[in-house]
C-alpha positions as CSV (number, residue, x, y, z in Angstrom):
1,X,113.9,99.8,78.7
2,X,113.3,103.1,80.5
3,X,109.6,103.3,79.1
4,X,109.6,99.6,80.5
5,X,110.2,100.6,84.1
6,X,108.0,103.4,84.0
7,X,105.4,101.6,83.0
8,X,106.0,98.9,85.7
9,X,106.2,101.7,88.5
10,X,102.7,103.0,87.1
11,X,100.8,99.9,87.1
12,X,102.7,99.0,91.1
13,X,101.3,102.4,91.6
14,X,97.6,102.4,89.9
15,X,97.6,99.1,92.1
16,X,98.5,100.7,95.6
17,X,95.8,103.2,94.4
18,X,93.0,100.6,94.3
19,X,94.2,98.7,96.6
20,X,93.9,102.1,99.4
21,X,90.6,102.6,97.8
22,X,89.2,99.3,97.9
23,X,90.2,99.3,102.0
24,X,87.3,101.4,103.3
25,X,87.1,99.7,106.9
26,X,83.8,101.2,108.3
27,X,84.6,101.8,111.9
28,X,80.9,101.5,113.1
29,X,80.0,103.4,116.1
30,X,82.1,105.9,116.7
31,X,84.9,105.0,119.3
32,X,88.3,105.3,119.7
33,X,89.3,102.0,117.4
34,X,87.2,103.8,114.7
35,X,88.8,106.8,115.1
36,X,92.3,105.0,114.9
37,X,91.3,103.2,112.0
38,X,89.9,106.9,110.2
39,X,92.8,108.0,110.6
40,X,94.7,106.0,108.7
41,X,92.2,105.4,106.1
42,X,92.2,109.1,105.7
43,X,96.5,109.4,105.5
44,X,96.1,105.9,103.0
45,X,93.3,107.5,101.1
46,X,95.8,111.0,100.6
47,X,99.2,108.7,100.0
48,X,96.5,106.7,96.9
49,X,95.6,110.2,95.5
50,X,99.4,111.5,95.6
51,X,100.4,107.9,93.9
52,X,98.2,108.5,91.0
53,X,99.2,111.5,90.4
54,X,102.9,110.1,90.5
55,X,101.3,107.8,88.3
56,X,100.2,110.4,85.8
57,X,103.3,112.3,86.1
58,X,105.3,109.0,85.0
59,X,102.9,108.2,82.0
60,X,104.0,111.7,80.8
61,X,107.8,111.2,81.6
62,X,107.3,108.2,79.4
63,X,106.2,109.4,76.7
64,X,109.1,111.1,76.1
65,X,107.8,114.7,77.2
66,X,110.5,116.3,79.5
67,X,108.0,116.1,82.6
68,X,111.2,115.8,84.7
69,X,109.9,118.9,87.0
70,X,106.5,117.6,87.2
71,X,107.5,114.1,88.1
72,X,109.9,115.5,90.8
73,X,107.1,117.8,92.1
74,X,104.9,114.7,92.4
75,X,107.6,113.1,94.2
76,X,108.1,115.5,97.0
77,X,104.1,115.4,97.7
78,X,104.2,111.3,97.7
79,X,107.3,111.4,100.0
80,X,105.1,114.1,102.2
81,X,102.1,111.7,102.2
82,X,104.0,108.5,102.7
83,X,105.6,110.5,106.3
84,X,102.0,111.3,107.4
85,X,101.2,107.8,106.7
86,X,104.1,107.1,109.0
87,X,103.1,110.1,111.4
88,X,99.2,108.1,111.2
89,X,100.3,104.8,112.1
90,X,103.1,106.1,115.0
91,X,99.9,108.0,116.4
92,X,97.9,105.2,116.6
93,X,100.3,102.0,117.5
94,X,101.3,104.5,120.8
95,X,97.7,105.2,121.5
96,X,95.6,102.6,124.2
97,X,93.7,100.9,121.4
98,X,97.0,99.8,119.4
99,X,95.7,95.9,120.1
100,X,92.0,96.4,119.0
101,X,92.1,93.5,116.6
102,X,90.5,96.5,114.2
103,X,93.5,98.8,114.8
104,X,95.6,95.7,114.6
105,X,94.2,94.8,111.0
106,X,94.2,99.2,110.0
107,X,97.6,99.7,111.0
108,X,98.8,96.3,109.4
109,X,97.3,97.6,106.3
110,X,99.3,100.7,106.8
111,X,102.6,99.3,107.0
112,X,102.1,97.1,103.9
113,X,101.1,100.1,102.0
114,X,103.8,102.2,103.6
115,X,106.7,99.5,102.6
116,X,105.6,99.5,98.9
117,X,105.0,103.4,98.7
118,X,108.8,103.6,100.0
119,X,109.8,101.1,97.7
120,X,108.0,102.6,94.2
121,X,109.4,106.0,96.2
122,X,113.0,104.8,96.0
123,X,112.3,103.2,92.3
124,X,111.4,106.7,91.3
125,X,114.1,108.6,92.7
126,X,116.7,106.2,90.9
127,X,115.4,106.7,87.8
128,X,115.0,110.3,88.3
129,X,117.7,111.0,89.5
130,X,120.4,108.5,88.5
131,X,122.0,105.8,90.6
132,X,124.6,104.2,88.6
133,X,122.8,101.9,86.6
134,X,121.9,102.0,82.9
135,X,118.1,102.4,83.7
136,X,118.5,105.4,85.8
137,X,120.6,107.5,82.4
138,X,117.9,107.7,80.3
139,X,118.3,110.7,78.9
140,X,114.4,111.7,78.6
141,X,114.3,112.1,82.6
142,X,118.1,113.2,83.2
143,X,117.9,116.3,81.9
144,X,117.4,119.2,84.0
145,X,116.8,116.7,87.1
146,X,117.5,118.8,90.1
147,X,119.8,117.2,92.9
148,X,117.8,114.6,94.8
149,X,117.1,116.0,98.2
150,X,118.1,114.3,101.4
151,X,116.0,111.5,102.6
152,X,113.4,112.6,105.4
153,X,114.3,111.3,109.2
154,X,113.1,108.1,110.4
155,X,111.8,108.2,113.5
């Protein structure tokens, strides 16, 4: 069952991946919708990289290797990436081209990516760390889990 949920959080993930990758919105000239929309290409692009190697790091765990560290070391990076995401699309929703239909379609591409990397995020943790549920026991991640850190602030 464990090895089942895994393997459903890598292929969500390995999907996000492609899905980041696949988004390459060529700004054109260069102007300040372009630069908008770089810059959240370039915080989905990192969040995509740190996913796959979440990915990777869960395909281990799976396998019934005790990758518990390496798993939660790949966590703390994809929880880093997903806030610059955040940072990224806060930057550029406050800036004067928030309603360039360009930004509008970059930062809505943002948030959906954003709302599943939070999601597979929170899926992690609960298996990684335990939350009550027979899922989250499995004894090839529990051991040697270090105490899930607090959540980062919302803005």
């Amino acid at each position: 069952m464990v090895a089942f949920v895994l393997l459903v959080v890598a292929v969500v993930l390995l999907a996000t991946f492609q899905t980041a990758r696949a988004a390459d919105l060529s700004p054109g000239p260069d102007n300040d919708a372009g630069a908008a929309c770089n810059e959240i290409k370039t915080a989905l692009h990192a969040l995509a990289d740190s996913e796959h190697a979440e990915s990777l790091a869960l395909d281990l765990a799976s396998a019934g290797g005790n990758s518990t560290a390496i798993v939660a070391a790949r966590l703390s990076t994809l929880l880093d990436r997903t806030n610059d995401l955040r940072g990224a699309l806060r930057r550029v929703r406050q800036s004067a081209v928030a309603r360039d239909p360009m930004v509008d379609q970059c930062t809505r591409m943002g948030f959906r990516a954003l709302v599943i990397s939070e999601k597979l995020s929170s899926d992690v943790e609960t298996v990684l760390y335990g939350g009550g549920d027979s899922v989250a026991e499995a004894p090839a991640l529990k051991p040697g889990a270090p105490a899930a850190s607090p959540p980062a602030p919302q803005p």
